[in-house]
C-alpha positions in Angstrom: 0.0 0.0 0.0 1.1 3.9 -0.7 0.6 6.6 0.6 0.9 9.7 -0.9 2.1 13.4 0.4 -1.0 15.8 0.1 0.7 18.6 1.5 3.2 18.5 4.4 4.1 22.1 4.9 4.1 23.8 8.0 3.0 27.4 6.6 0.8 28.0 3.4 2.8 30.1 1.0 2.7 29.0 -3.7 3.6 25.6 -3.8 3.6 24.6 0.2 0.4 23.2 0.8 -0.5 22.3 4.1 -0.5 18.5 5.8 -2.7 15.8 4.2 -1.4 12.1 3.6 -3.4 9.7 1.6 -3.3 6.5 2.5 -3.8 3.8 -0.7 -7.3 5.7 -2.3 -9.7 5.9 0.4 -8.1 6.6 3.8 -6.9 10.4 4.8 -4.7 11.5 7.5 -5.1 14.8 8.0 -6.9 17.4 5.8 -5.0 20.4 4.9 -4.5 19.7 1.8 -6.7 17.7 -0.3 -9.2 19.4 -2.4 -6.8 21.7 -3.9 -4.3 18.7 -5.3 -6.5 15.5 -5.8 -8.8 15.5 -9.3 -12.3 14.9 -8.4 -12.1 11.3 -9.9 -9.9 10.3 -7.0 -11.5 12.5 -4.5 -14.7 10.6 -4.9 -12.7 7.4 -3.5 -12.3 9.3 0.0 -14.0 7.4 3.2 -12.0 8.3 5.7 -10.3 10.9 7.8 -8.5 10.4 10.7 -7.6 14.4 11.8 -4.8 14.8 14.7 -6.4 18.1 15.8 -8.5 21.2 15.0 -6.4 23.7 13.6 -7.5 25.0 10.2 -4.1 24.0 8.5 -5.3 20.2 9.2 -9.2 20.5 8.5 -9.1 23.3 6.0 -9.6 20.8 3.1 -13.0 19.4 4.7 -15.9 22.3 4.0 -14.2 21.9 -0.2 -14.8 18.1 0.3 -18.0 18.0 1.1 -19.1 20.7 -0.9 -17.7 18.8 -3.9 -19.7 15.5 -3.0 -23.1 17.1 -2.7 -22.5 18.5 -5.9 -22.2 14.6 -7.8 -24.8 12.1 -7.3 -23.7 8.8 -6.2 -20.6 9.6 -4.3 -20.5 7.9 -0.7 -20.2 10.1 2.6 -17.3 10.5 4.4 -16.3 9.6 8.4 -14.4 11.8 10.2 -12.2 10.5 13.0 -11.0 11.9 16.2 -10.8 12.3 19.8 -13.7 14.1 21.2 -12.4 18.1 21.5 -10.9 17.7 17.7 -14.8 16.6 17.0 -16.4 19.3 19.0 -13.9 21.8 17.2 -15.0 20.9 13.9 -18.7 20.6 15.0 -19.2 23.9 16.9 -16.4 26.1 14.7 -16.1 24.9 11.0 -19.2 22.5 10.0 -21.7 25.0 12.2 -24.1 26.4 9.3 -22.0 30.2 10.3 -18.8 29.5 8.9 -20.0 26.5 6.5 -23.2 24.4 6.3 -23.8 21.3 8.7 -22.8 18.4 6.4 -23.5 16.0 8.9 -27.4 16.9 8.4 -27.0 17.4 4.3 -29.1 16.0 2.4 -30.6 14.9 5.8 -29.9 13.3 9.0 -30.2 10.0 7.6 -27.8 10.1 4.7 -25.2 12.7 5.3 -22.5 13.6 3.4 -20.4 13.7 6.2 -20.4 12.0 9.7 -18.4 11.9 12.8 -16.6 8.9 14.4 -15.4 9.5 18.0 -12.1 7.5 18.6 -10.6 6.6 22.3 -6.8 7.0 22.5 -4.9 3.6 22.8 -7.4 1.8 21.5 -6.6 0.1 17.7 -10.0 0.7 15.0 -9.2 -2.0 12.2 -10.2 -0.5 8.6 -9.6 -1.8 5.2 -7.1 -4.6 6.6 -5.3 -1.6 8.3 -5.3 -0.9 12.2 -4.9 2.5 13.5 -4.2 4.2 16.5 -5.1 7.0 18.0 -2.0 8.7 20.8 -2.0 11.7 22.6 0.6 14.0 21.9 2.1 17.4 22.9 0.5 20.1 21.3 -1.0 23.9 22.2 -4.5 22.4 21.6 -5.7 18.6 22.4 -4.2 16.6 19.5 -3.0 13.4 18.9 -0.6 11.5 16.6 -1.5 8.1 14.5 0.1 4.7 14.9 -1.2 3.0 11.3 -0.9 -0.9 11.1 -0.2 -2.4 7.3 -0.1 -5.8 8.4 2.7 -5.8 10.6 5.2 -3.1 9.6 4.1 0.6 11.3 4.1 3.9 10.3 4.0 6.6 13.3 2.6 10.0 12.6 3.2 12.8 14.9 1.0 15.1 13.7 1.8 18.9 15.1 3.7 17.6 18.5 6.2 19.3 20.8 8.4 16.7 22.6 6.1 14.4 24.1 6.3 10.4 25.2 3.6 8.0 25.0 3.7 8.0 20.9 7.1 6.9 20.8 6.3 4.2 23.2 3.1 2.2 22.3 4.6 -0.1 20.2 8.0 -2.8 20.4 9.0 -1.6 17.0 8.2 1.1 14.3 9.4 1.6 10.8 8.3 4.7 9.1 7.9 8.0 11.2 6.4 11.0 9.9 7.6 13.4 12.0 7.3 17.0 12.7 9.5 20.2 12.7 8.5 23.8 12.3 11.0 25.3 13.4 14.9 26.2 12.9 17.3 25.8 16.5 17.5 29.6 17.5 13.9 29.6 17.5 13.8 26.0 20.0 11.8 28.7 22.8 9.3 29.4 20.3 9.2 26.0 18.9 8.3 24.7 22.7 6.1 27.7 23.6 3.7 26.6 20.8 4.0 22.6 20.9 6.2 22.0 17.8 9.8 20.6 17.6 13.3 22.2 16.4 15.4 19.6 14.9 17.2 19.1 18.2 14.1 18.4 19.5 13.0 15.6 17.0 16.3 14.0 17.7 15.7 13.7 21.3 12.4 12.7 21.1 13.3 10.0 18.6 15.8 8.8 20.9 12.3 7.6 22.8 11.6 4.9 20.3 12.8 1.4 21.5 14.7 0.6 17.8 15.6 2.8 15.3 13.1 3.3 12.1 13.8 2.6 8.6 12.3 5.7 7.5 12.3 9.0 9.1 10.4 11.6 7.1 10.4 15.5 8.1 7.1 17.4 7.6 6.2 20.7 8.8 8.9 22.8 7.6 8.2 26.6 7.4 9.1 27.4 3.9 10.3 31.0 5.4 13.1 29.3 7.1 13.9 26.6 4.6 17.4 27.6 3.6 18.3 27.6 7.7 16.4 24.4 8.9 17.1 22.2 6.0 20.9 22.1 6.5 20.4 21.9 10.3 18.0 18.5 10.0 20.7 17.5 7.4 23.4 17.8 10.1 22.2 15.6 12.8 22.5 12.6 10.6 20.2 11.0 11.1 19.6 7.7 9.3 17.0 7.0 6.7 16.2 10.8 6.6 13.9 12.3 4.3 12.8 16.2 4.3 9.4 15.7 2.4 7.9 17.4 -0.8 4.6 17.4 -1.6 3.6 14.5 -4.5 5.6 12.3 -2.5 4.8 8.6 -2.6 6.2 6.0 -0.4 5.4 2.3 -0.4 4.9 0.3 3.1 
């Protein structure tokens, strides 16, 4: 199975689009960036979205989504996923009919376009031969990061996380983490003020994991401070180490 890079930039500037990961054709973590980059064919294939938390840089693709699927019969709704306050964000600030229509009551109560899912952290949901994870992580707003199952090998997302602990330790063994950082080292105070790493910080934290990962891919990045942050990830050397660019596809 694939998944694809959406968007995984930390700041929305031409060409940076923010986080969305597609997993195979049907299966979205987060939604920053998904009506903006996937044709309509393949956006009709969405079932499922699995969001970490509710700022608008991680949701801000959902109001285009569900717009687009009343608009063509015979498309299926779509679940969103999350821990109760990411819900109640979305419910009571972005899907509120103020800011955009209720989809969860479009057509009608009975066959929405869009419905919510309430997950419990620690507890694995099996989907589409996948199991997921929900685990809380370290952020300025109640978010959480993903633990995603594909039949034995595991990708970790962090979603937007400061350095935090449980993520790192739910499972014996990972091998593809998708982690964050926003911000470059002489900005470490802000990156910890707001619950967001600096590269020293993403090397400490995944110092946490009990073996090292095949894969370690960098999302986030500020494109502002690209030219600074780039050679400092580069420097730790890490191995396995990817910076990620949108279009993006990695197998698992």
């Amino acid at each position: 199975m694939k998944i694809t890079v959406l968007g995984c930039s930390g700041a929305e500037l031409p060409g940076h689009n923010p986080p969305g990961f597609l997993i195979g054709d049907d299966l979205l973590l987060d939604a920053g960036a998904v009506t903006s980059v996937l044709p309509e064919e393949a956006q009709r294939h969405l079932r499922h979205i699995f969001i970490t938390h509710g700022h608008l840089d991680h949701i801000r693709s959902i109001p285009a989504l569900a717009d687009n699927i009343i608009l063509r019969r015979g498309w299926n709704g779509v679940k969103l996923y999350g821990i109760k306050p990411v819900l109640d964000t979305i419910r009571d600030h972005l899907l509120n009919d103020h800011v955009w229509p209720d989809f969860t009551n479009i057509p009608n109560s009975d066959n929405p376009v869009m419905t919510y899912a309430e997950i419990e952290t620690g507890q694995w949901i099996t989907l589409n031969g996948l199991k997921i994870m929900a685990i809380p992580v370290n952020h300025s707003v109640p978010a959480t990061g993903y633990l995603v199952d594909f039949g034995g090998r595991i990708l970790l997302y962090t979603g937007d996380t400061g350095p935090t602990d449980e993520i790192w330790r739910a499972v014996e063994r990972v091998h593809t983490v998708i982690v964050e950082v926003s911000f470059p080292e002489r900005m470490t105070a802000m990156a910890l003020k707001t619950g967001h790493m600096s590269p020293s910080l993403m090397k400490a934290d995944l110092a946490k994991l009990k073996h090292p990962p095949e894969r370690v891919l960098i999302t986030h990045l500020k494109p502002q401070t690209s030219d600074e942050i780039i050679p400092e990830i580069e420097a730790l050397g890490i191995p396995g180490l990817t910076i990620l660019k949108d279009g993006d596809v990695y197998g698992m």
